[in-house]
N, CA, C and O atoms as a Maestro MAE file, in Angstrom:
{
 s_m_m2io_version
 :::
 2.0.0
}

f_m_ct {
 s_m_title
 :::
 protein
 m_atom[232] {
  # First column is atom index #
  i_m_mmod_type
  r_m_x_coord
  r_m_y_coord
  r_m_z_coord
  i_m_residue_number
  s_m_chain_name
  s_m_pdb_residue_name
  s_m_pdb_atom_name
  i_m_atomic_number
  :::
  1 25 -33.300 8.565 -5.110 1 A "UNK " " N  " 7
  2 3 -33.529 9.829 -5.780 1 A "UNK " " CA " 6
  3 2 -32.305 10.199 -6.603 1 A "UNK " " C  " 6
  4 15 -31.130 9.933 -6.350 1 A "UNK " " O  " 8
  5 25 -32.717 10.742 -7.445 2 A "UNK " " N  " 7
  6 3 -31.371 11.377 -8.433 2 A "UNK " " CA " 6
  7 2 -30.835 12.274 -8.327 2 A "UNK " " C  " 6
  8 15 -31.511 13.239 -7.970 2 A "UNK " " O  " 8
  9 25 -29.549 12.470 -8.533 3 A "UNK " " N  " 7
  10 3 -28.515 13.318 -8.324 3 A "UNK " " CA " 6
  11 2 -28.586 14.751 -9.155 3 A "UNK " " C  " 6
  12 15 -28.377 14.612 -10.360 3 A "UNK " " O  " 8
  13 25 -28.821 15.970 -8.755 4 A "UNK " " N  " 7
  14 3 -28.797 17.320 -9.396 4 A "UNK " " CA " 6
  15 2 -27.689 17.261 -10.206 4 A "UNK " " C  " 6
  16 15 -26.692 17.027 -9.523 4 A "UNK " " O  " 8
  17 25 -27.399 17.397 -11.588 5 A "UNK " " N  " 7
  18 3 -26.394 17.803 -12.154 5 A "UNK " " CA " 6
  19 2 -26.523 19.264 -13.348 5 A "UNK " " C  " 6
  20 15 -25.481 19.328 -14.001 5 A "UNK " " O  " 8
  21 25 -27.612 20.465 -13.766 6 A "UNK " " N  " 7
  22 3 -27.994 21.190 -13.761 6 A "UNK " " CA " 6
  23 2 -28.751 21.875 -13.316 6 A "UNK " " C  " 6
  24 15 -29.748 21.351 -12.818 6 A "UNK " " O  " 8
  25 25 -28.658 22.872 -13.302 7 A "UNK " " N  " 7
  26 3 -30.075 23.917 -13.279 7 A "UNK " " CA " 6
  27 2 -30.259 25.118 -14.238 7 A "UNK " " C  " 6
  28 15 -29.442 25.997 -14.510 7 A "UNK " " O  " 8
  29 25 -31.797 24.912 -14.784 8 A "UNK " " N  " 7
  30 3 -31.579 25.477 -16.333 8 A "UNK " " CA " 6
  31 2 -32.485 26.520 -15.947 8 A "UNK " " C  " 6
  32 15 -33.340 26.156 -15.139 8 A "UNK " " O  " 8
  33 25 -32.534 27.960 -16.381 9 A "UNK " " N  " 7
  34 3 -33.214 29.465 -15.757 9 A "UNK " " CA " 6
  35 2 -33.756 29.615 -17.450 9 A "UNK " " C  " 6
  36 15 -33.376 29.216 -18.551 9 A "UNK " " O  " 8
  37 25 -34.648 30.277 -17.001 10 A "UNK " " N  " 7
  38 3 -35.087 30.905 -18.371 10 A "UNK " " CA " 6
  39 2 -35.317 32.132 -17.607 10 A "UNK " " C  " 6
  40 15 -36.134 32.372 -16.718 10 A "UNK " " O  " 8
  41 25 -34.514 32.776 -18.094 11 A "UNK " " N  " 7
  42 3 -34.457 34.457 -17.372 11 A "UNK " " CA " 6
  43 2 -35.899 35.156 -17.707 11 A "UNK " " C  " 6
  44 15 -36.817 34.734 -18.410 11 A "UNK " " O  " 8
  45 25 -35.807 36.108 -17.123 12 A "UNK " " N  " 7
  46 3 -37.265 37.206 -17.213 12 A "UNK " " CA " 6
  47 2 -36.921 38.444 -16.390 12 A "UNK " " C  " 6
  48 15 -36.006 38.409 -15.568 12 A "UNK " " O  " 8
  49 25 -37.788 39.745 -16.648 13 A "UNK " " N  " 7
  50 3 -37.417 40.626 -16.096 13 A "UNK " " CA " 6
  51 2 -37.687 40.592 -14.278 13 A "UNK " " C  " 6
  52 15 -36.988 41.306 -13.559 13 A "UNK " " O  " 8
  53 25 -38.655 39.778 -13.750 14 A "UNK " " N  " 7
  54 3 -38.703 39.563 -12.531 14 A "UNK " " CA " 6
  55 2 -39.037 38.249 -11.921 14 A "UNK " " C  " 6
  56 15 -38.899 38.084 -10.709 14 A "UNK " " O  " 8
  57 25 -39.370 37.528 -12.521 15 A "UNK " " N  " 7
  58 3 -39.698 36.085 -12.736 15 A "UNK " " CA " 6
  59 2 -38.829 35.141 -13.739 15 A "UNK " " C  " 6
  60 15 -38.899 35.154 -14.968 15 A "UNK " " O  " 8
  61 25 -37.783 34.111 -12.725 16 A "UNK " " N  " 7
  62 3 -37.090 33.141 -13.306 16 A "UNK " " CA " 6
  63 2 -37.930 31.632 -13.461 16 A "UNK " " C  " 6
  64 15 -38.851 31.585 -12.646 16 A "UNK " " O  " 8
  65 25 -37.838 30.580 -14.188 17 A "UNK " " N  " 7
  66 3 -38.387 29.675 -14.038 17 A "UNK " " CA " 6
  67 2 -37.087 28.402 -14.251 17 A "UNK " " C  " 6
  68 15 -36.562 28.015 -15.295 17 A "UNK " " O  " 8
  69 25 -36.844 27.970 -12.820 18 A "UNK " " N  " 7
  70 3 -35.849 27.152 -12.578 18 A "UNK " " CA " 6
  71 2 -36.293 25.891 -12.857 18 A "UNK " " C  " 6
  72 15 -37.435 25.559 -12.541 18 A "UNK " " O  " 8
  73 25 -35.247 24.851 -13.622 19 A "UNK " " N  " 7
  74 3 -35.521 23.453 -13.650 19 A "UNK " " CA " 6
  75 2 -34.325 22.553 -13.080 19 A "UNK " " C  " 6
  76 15 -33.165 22.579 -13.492 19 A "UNK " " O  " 8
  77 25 -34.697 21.966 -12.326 20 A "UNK " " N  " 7
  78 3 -33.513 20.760 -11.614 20 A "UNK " " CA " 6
  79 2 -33.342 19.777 -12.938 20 A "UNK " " C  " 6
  80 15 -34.291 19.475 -13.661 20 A "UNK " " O  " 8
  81 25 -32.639 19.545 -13.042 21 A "UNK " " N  " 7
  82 3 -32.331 18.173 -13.960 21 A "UNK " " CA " 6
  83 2 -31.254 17.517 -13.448 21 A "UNK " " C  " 6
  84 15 -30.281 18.064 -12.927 21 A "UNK " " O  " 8
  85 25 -31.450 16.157 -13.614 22 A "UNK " " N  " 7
  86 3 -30.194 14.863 -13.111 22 A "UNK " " CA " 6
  87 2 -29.686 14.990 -14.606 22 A "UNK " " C  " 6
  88 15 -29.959 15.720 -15.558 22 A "UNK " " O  " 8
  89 25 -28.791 13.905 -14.360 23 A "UNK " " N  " 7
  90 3 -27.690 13.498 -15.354 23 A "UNK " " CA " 6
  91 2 -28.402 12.763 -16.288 23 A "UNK " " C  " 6
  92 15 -27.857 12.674 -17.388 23 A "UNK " " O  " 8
  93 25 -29.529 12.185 -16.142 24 A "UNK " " N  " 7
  94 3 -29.871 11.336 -17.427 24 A "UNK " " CA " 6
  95 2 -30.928 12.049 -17.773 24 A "UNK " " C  " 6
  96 15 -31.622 11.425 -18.576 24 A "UNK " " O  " 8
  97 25 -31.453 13.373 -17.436 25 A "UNK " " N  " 7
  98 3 -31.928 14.577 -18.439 25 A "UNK " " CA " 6
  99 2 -33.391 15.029 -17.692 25 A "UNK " " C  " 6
  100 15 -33.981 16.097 -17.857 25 A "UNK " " O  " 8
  101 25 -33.798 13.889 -16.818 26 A "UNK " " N  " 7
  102 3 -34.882 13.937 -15.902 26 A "UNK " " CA " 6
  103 2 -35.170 15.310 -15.024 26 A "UNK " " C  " 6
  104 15 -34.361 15.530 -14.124 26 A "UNK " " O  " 8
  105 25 -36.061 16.087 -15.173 27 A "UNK " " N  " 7
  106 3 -36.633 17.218 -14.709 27 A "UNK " " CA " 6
  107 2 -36.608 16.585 -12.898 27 A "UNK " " C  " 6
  108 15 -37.289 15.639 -12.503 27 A "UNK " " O  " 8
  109 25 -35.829 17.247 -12.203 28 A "UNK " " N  " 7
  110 3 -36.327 17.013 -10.329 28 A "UNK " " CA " 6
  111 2 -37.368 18.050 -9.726 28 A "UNK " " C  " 6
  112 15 -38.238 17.838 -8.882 28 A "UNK " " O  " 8
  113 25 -37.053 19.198 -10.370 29 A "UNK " " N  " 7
  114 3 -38.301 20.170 -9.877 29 A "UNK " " CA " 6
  115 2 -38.315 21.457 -10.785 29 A "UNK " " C  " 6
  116 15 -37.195 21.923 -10.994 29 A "UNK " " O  " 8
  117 25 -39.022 21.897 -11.170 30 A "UNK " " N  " 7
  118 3 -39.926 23.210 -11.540 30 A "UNK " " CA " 6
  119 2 -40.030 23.982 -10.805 30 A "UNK " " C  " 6
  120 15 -40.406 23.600 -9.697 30 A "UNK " " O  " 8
  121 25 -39.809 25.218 -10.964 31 A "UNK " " N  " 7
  122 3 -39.728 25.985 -9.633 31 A "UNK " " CA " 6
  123 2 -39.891 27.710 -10.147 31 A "UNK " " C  " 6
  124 15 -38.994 28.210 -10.825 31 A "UNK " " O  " 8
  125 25 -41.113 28.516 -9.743 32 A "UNK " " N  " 7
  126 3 -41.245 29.819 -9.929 32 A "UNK " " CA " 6
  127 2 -40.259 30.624 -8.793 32 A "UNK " " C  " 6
  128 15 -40.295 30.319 -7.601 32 A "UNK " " O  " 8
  129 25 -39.236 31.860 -9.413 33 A "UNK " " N  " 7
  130 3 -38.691 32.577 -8.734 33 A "UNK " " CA " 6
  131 2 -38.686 33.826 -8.841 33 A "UNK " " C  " 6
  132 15 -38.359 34.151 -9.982 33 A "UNK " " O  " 8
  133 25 -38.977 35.009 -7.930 34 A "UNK " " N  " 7
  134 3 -38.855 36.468 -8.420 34 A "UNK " " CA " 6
  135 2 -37.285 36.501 -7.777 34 A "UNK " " C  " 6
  136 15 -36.768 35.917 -6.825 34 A "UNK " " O  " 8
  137 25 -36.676 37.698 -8.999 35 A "UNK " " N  " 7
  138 3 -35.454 37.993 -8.645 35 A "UNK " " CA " 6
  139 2 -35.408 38.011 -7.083 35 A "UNK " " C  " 6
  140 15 -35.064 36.852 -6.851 35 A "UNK " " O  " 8
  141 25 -35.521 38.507 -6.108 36 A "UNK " " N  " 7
  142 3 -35.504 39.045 -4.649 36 A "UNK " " CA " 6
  143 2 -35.184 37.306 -4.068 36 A "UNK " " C  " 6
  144 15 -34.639 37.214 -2.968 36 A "UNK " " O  " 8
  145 25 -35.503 36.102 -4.760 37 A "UNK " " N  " 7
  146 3 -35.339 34.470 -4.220 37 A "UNK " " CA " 6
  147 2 -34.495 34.382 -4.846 37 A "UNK " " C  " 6
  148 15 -34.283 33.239 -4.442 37 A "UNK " " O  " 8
  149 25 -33.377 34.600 -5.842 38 A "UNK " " N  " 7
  150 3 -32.748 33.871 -6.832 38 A "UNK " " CA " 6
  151 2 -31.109 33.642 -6.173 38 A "UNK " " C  " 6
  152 15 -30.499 32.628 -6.511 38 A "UNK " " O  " 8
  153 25 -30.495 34.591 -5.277 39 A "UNK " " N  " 7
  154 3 -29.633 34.162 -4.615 39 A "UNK " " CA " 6
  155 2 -30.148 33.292 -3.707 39 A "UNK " " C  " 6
  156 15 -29.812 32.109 -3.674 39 A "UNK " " O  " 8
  157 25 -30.939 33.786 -2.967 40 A "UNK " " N  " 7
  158 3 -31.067 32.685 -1.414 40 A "UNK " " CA " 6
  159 2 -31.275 31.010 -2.183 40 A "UNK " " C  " 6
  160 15 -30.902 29.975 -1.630 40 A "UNK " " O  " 8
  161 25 -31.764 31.054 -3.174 41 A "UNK " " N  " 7
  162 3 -32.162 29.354 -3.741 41 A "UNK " " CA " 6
  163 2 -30.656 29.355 -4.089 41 A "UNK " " C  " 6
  164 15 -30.018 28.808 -3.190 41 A "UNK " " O  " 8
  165 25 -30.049 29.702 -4.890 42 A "UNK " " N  " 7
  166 3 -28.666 29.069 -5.059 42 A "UNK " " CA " 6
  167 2 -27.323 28.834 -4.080 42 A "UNK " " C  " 6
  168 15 -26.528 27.894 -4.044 42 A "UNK " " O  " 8
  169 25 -27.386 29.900 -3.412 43 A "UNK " " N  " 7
  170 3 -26.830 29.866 -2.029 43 A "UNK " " CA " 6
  171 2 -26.757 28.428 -1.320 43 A "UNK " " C  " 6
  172 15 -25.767 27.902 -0.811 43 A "UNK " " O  " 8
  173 25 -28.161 27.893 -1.430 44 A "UNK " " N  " 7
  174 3 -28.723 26.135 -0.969 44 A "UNK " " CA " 6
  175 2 -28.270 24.899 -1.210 44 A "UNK " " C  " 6
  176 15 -28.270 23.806 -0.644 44 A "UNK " " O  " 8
  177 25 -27.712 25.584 -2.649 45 A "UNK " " N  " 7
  178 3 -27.148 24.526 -3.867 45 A "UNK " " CA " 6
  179 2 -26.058 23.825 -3.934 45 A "UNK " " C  " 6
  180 15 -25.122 24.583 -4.190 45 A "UNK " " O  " 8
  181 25 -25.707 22.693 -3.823 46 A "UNK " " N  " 7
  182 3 -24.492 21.986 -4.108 46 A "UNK " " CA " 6
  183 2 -23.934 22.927 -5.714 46 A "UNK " " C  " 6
  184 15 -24.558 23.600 -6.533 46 A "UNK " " O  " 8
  185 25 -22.279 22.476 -5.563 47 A "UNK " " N  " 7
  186 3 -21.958 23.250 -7.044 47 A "UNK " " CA " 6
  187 2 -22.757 22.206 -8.008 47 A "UNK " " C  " 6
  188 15 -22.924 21.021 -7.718 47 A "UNK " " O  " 8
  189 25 -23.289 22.920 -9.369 48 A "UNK " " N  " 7
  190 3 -23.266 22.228 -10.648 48 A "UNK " " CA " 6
  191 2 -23.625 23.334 -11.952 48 A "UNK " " C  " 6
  192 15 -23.548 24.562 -11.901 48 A "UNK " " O  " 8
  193 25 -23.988 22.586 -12.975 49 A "UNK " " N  " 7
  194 3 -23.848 23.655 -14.026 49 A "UNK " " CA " 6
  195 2 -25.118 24.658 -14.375 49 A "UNK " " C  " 6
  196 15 -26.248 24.322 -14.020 49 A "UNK " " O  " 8
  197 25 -25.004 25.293 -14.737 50 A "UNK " " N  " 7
  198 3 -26.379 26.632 -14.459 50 A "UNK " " CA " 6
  199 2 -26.237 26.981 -15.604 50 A "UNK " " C  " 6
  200 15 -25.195 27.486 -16.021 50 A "UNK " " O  " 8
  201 25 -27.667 26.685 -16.576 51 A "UNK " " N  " 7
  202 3 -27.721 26.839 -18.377 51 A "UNK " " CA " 6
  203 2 -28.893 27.939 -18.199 51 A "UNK " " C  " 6
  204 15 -29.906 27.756 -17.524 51 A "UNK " " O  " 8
  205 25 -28.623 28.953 -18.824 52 A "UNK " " N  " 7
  206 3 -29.314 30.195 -18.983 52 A "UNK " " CA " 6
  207 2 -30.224 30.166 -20.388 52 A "UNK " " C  " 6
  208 15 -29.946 29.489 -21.378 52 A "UNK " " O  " 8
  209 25 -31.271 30.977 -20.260 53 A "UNK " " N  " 7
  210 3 -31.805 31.013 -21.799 53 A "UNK " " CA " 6
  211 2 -32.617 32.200 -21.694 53 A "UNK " " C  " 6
  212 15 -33.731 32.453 -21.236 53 A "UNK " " O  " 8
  213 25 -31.536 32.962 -22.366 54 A "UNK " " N  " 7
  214 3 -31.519 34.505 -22.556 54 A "UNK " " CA " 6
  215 2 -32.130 34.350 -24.011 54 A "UNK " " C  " 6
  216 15 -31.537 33.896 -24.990 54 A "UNK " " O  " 8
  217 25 -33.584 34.872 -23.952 55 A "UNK " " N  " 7
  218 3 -34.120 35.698 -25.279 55 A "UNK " " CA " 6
  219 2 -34.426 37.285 -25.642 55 A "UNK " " C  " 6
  220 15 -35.356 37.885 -25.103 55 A "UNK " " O  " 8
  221 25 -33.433 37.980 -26.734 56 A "UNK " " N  " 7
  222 3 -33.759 39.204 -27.340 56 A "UNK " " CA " 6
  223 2 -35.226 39.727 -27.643 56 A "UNK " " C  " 6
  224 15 -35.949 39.070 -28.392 56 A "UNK " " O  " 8
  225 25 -35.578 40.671 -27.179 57 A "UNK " " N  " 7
  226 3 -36.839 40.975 -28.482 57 A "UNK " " CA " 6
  227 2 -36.724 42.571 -28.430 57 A "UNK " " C  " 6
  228 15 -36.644 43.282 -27.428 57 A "UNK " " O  " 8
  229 25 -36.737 42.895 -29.609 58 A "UNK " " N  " 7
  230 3 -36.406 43.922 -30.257 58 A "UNK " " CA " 6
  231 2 -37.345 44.820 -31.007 58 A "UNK " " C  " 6
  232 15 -36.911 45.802 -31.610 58 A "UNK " " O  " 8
  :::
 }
 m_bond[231] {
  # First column is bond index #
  i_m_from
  i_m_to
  i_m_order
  :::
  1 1 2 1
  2 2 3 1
  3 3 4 2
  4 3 5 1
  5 5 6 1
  6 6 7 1
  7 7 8 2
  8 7 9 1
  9 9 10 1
  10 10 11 1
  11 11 12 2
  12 11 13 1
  13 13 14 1
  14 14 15 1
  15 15 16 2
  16 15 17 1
  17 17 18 1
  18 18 19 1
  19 19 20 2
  20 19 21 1
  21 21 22 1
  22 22 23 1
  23 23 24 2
  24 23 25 1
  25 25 26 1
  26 26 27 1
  27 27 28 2
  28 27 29 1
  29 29 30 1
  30 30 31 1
  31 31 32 2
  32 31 33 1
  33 33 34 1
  34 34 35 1
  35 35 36 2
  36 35 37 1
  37 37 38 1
  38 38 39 1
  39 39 40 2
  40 39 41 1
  41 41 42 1
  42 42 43 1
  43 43 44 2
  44 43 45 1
  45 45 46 1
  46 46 47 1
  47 47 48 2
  48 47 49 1
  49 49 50 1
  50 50 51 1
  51 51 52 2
  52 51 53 1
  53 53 54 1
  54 54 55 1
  55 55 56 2
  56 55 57 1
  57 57 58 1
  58 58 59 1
  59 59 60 2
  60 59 61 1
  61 61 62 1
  62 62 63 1
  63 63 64 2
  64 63 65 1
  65 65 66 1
  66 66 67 1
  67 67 68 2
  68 67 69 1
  69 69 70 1
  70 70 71 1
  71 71 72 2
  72 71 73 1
  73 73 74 1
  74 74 75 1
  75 75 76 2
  76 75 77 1
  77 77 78 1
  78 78 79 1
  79 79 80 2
  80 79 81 1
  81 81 82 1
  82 82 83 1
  83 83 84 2
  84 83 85 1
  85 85 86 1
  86 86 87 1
  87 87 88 2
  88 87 89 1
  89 89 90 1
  90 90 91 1
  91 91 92 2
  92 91 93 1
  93 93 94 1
  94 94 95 1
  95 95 96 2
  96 95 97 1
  97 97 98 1
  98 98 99 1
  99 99 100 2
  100 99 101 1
  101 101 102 1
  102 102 103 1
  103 103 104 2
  104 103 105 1
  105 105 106 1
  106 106 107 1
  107 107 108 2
  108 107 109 1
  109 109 110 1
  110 110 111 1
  111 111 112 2
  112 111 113 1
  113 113 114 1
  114 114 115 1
  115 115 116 2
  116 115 117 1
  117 117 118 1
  118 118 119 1
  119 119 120 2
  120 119 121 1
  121 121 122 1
  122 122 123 1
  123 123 124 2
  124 123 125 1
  125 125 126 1
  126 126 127 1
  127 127 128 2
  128 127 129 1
  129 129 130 1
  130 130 131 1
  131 131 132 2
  132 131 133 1
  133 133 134 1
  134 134 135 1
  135 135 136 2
  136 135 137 1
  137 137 138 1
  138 138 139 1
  139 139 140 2
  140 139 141 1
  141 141 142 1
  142 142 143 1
  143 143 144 2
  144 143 145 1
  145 145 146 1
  146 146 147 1
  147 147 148 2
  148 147 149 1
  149 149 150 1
  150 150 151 1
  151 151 152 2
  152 151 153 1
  153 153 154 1
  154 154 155 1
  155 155 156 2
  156 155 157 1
  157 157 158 1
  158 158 159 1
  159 159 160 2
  160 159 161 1
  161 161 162 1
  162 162 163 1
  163 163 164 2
  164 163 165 1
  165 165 166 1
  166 166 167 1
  167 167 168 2
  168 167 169 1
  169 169 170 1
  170 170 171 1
  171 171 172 2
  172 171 173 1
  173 173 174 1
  174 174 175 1
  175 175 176 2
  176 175 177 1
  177 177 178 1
  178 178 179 1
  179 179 180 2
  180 179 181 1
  181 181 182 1
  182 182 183 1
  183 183 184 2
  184 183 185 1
  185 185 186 1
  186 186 187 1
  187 187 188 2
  188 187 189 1
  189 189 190 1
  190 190 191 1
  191 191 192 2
  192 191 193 1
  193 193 194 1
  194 194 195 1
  195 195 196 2
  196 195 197 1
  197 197 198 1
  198 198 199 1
  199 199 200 2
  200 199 201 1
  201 201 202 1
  202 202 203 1
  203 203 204 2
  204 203 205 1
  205 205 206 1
  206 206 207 1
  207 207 208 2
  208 207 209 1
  209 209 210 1
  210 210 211 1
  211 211 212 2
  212 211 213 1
  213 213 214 1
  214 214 215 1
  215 215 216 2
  216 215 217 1
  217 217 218 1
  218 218 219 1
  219 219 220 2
  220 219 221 1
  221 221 222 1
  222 222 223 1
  223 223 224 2
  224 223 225 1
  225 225 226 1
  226 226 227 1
  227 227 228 2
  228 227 229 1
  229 229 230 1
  230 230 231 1
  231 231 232 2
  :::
 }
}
């Protein structure tokens, strides 16, 4: 199995949608989160890098 080296959030006001990715870009899991899970799942986590994708709408 491959090694976690991100986890990419696409933020939302109560609903995150987490993606595991290895090092050679491969998705490990998909994962629905309401804010109230979003510490306890990282808490779990070995360290690695955490890519956000914050969108405006105005």
């Amino acid at each position: 199995m491959s090694e976690l080296a991100t986890v990419e959030i696409d933020l939302a006001k109560s609903v995150f949608q987490i993606h595991d990715i290895d090092k050679n870009g491969r998705v490990l899991v998909r994962r629905q989160l309401r804010r109230s899970q979003l510490l306890a799942f990282f808490e779990k986590r070995a360290p690695c890098l955490i890519g956000m994708d914050v969108r405006c709408q105005h």
